[in-house]
Every structure is written in C-alpha cells, then in structure tokens.
C-alpha positions as CSV (number, residue, x, y, z in Angstrom):
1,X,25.0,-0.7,-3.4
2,X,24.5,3.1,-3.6
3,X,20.6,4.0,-4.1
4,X,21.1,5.6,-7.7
5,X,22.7,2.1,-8.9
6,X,19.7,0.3,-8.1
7,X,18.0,2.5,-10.1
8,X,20.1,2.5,-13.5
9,X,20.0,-1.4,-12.9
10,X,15.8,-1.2,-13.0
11,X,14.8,-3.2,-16.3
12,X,12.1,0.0,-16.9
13,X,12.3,3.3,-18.8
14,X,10.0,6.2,-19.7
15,X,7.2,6.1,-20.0
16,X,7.1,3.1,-18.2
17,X,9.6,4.0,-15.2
18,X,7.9,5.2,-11.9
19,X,10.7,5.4,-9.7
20,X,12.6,8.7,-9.0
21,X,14.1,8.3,-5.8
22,X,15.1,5.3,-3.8
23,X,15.3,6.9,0.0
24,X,16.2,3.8,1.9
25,X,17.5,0.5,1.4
26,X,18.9,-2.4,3.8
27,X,18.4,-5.9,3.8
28,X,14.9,-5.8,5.4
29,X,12.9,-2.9,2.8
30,X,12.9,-0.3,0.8
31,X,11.6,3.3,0.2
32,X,11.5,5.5,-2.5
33,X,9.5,7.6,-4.4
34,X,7.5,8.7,-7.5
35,X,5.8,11.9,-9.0
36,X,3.1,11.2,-11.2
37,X,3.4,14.2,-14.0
38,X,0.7,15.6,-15.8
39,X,1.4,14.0,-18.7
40,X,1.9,10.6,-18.4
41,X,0.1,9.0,-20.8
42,X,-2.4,6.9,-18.8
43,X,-4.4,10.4,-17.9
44,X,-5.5,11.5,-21.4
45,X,-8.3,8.4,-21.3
46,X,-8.3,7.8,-17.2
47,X,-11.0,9.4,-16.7
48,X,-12.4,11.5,-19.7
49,X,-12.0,15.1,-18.0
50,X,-11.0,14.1,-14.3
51,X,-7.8,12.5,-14.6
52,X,-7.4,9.7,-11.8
53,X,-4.1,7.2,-11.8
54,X,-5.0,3.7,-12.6
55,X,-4.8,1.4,-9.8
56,X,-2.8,-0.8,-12.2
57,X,-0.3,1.8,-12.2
58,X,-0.1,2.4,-8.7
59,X,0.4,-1.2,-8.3
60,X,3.4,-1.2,-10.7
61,X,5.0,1.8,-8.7
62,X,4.8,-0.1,-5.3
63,X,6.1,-3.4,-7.4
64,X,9.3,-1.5,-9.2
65,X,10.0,0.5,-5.7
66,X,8.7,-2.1,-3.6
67,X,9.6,-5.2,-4.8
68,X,12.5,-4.8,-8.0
69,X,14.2,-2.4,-6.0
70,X,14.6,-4.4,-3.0
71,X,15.4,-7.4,-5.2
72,X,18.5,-5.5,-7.0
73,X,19.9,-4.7,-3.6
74,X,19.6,-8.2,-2.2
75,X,21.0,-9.4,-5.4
76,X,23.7,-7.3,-5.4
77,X,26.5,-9.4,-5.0
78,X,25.1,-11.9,-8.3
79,X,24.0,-8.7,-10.7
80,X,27.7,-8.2,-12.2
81,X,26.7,-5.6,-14.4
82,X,23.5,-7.2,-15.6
83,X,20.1,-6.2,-15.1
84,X,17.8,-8.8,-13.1
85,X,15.3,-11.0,-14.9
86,X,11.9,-10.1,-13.0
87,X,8.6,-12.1,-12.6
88,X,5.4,-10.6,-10.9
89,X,3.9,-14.0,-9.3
90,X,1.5,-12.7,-7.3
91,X,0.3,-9.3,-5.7
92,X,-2.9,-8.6,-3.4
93,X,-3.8,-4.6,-3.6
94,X,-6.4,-2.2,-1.7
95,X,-7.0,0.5,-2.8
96,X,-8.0,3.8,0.1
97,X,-7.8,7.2,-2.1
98,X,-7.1,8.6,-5.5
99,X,-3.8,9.9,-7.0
100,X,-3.9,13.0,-9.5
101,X,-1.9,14.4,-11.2
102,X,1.3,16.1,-10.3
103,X,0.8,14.0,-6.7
104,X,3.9,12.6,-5.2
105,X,3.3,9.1,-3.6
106,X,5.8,7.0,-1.5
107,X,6.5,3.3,-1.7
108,X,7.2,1.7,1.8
109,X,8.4,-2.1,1.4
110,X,8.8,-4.8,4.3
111,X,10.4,-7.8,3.4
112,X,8.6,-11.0,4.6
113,X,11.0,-13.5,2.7
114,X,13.3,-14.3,0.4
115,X,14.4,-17.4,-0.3
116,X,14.8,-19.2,-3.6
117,X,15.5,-15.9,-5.5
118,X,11.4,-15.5,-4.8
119,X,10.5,-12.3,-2.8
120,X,7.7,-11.2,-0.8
121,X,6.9,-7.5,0.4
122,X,4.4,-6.2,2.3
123,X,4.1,-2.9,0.6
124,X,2.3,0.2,1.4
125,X,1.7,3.5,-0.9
126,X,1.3,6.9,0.9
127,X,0.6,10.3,-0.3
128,X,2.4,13.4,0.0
129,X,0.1,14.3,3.2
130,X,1.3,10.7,4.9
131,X,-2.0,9.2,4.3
132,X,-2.8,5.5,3.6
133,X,-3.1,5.0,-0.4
134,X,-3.2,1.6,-1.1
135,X,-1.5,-1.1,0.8
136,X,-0.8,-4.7,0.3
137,X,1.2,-7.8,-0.8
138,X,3.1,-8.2,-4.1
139,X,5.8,-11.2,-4.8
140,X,7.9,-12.4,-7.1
141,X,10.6,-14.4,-8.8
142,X,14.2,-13.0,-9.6
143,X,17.0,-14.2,-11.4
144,X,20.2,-12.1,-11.6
C-alpha cells in the first residue's frame, strides 16, 4: 500500500490529524512524521504565555503514526475501501523534553505483535535534533 493511502484511510482530520508524512512502512513498523504549527488549538491555554504541547497530544501523534498507521498497512488486504475501526486499549508513555511550537517531531514504531486484529508497538518520539522525546508502549484493537 503506497504511504499517502494509509494516510487518506486515517479515521482523523484537522484539527485533530497529526500525521503529515508516513516515511516508512513494512510489516515490522512505521515512521512518519508531524509538525506542530503555531496554531493548533491546544497552545492558546497550554501554558498561558509559554506554549508547551500536551503530552496527551504527543501521545495521540505516536498512536495515529505509530500504531493506526501501522495497523492500515497490515490491514491492507481487509480495508476494501473502508476506513478501520480503531480502539486505544492501552498505552504506557514517558515523557524526556518539551515540544513547541513550529517543532517537527518523528514517530518511530516497532511492532511487538499482532495477532487477533490487536496491535502492540513499541513507539518512540524524537525531535528534529534526533533526541529522545518521549518513548513507550501503546496498543490496540482493529477491525477493518
């Protein structure tokens, strides 16, 4: 499946979408990434004067990259036109450094299984310098 398909098949849009690019793709992970604009709306209360992205946000960039992206390509062959049906189950998050504004951040995904339409990713979020974000594990039940 080409890497702008999986995209269009994401069941997100703006403001809610935080996946531009998908870089890489194969049956093991996923890459892609995501440049947090200046205004999204999340900033104008996220921290009053120093604007800081939520960590709940970051966590839902690493899950659509990480996770629904991944999930679209392995289910592929089912989709037939359709978007996926997606259910976070579970996801385990630290958190290493800030993102601003106007930062671009990449999602890094390792599957660890899937099996039962239920996927689980260890996922990792870096900044534009390479350095360690926030890393983790997020799962979670698909259904095409």
């Amino acid at each position: 499946m080409d890497k702008k398909k999986i995209i269009q098949y994401l069941p997100y849009t703006k403001p809610f979408l935080f996946v531009d690019e998908i870089m890489h793709v194969s049956e093991n992970g996923v890459s892609g990434n995501y440049t947090f604009k200046e205004k999204e709306f999340f900033y104008e209360g996220h921290f009053k004067n120093n604007p800081i992205t939520p960590g709940v946000i970051l966590t839902e960039c690493m899950a659509q990259i990480g996770l629904v992206c991944l999930g679209i390509y392995l289910l592929k062959d089912e989709l037939k036109g359709q978007n996926p049906q997606i259910a976070l189950t579970s996801n385990q998050i630290d958190f290493y450094l800030p993102v601003l504004p106007e930062e671009k951040v990449t999602v890094v995904s390792e599957k660890e299984v899937f099996r039962f339409n239920k996927l689980k990713c260890k996922v990792k979020l870096l900044n534009e310098k390479g350095e360690l974000v926030a890393r983790g594990i997020i799962s979670g039940m698909l259904k095409a």
